[in-house]
C-alpha positions in Angstrom: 0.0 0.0 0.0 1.3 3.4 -0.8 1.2 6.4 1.5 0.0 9.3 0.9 2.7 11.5 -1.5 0.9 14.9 -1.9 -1.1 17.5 -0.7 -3.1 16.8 -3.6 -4.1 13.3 -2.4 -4.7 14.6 0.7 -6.9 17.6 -0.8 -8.6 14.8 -2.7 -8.9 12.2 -0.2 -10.7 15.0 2.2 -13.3 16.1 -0.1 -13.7 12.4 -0.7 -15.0 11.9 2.8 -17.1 15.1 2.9 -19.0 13.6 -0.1 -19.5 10.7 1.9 -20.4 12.2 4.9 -23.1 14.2 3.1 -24.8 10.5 1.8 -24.5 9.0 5.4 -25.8 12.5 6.9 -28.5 12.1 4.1 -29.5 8.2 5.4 -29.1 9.1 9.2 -31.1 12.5 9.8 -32.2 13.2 5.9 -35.9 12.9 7.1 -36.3 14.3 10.3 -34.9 17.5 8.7 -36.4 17.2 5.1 -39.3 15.2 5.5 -40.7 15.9 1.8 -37.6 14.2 0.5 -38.5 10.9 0.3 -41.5 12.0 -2.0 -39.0 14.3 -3.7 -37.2 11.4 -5.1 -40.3 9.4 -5.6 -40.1 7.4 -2.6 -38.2 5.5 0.3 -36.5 3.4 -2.7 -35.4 6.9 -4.5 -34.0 8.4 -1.2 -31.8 5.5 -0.1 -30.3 5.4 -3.7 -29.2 9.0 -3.7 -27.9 8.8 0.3 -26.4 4.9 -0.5 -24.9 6.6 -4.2 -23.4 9.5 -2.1 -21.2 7.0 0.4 -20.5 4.3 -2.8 -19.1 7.5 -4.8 -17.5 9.2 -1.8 -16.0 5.9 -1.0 -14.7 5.3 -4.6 -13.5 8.8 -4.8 -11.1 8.4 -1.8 -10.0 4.6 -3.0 -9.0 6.3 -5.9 -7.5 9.1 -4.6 -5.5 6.6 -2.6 -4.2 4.5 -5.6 -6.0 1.7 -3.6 -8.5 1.3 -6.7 -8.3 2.5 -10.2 -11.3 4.8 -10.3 -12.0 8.1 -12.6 -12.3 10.4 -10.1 -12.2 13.7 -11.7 -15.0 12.4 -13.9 -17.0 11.2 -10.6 -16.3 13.8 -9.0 -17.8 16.2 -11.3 -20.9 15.0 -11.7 -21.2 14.7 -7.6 -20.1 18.2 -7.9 -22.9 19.6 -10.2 -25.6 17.5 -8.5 -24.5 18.5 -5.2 -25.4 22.5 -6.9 -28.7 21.3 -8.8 -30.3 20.0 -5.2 -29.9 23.2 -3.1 -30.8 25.6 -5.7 -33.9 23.2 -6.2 -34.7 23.0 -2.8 -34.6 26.6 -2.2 -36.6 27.8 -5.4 -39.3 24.7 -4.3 -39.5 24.8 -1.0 -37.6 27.9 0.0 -34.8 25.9 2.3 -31.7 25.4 2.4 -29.9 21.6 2.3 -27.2 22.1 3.7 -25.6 18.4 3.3 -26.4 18.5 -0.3 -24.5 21.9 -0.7 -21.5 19.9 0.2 -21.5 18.2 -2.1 -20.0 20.8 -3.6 -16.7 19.3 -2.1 -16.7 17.4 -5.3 -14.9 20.3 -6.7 -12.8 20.3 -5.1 -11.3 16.5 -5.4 -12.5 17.5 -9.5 -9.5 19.9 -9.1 -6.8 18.4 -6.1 -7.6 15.1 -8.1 -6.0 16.3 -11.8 
């Protein structure tokens, strides 16, 4: 196993972890803050698979970031990225909150750019 060689990997293993922070945040206390979610994403089946996706891709990002796995994580980490935008701006123009764990996702940009 290799150790960690940069601050990049570090930078990148970090946001990493915030990302999948944000999906276990999401399957721990998602609906006692946001109870409309589940019928947001159609459903108890819809709102696991977006918390469950957010640990899976968190947890991929940081194997890859690691060299443990070989993973494309700019690639994943952009799309986290821009969903982790699209959900707080739709929540506030919807609902007029703010979802905080889905805003950081935004920490997908940043293992987008430490991850390059």
């Amino acid at each position: 196993m290799r150790a960690l060689v940069s601050r990049r990997q570090a930078v990148t293993c970090s946001g990493a972890g915030l990302v999948a922070h944000a999906g276990l945040a999401h399957e721990v206390v998602g609906t006692a803050l946001y109870p409309y979610g589940p019928a947001v994403f159609g459903g108890p089946i819809g709102w696991h698979a977006v918390g469950l996706s957010g640990v899976a891709a968190g947890i991929l990002m940081a194997t890859g970031a690691l060299g443990l796995l070989r993973v494309p994580v700019v690639r994943l980490a952009t799309l986290v990225s821009i969903l982790g935008w699209i959900i707080p701006v739709g929540d506030a123009l919807r609902h007029g909150g703010f979802h905080f764990f889905a805003s950081t996702l935004g920490a997908g940009a940043v293992v987008a750019d430490a991850g390059r």
